[in-house]
N, C-alpha and C positions, 0 to 999 in steps of 0.2 A: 549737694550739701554734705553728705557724707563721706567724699571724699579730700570734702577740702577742712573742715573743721572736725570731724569724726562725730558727731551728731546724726544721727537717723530721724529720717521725717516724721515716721508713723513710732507715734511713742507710750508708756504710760503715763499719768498723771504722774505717780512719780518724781518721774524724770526729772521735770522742771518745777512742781509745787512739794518739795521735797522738807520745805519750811512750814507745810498746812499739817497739823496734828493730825488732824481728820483723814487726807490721805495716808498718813504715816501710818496710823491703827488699821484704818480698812486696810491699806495693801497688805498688812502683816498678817490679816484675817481672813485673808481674799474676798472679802465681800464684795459683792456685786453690784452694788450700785458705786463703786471706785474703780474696780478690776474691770466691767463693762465697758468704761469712758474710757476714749485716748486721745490723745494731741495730734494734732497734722501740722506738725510745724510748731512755731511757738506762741500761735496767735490761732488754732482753730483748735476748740472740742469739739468730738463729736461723742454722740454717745447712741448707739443701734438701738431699735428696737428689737427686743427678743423673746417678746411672750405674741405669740401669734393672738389677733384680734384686739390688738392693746389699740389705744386712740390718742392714751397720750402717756409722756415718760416723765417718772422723777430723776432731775440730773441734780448731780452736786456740782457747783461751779468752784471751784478753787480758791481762797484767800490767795490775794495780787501780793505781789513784796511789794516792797516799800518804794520801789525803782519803777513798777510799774504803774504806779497811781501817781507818784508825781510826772510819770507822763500821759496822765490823764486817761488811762486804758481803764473801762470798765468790761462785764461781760454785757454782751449785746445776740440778742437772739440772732440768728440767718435772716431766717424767714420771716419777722414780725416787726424788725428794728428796734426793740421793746431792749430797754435797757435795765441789767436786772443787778448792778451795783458792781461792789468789787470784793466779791465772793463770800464764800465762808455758808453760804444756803442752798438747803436744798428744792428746788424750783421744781414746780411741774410745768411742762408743756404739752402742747397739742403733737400728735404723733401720727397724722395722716399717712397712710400709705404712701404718697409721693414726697414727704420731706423730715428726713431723717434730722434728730434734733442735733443741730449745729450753733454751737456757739464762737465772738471772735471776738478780738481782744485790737481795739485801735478802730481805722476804718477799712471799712470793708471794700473801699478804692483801692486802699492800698494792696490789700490783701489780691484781689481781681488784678492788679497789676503786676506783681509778684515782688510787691515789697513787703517782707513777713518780719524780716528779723526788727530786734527791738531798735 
């Protein structure tokens, strides 16, 4: 990917939600609950957990442009298929030991197939 569009896989939100206020201010403030979360590509957050004994994490899921919703991409948990809209909230999830909180944007066929880009 990176050396054919100059794009890197593992990114900040940032990167590509550069139009959400919300990232704009956290990243300028590094706060943690933004600076935490990063992209895998242009259809996966993830966001670690990082306080040892936690069970579950607050993620912010990004405000979609305008290009993204009229293709119908919502945020869609990994692990739960729970569909949690088209951003702009901060969600909590469940943060078991074995499934680090993943969110993706489209289907998750796609994504397993390695059709990521939009």
């Amino acid at each position: 990917m990176l050396h054919t569009s100059g794009r890197t896989i593992m990114r900040p939100l940032y990167y590509d939600f550069s139009h959400d206020s919300m990232v704009v201010n956290a990243t300028a403030t590094n706060d943690p609950l933004i600076v935490h979360e990063y992209l895998f590509g242009p259809r996966l957050l993830v966001a670690p957990v990082s306080v040892q004994g936690a069970k579950t994490r607050d993620v912010y899921l990004p405000v979609l442009s305008d290009a993204m919703k009229a293709q119908g991409f919502t945020w869609t948990h990994w692990w739960s298929d729970k569909d949690f809209g088209t951003g702009g909230d901060i969600v909590t999830v469940d943060a078991p030991l074995d499934q680090i909180p993943v969110f993706f944007l489209g289907k998750k066929e796609d994504i397993l197939s390695g059709k990521v880009n939009f």
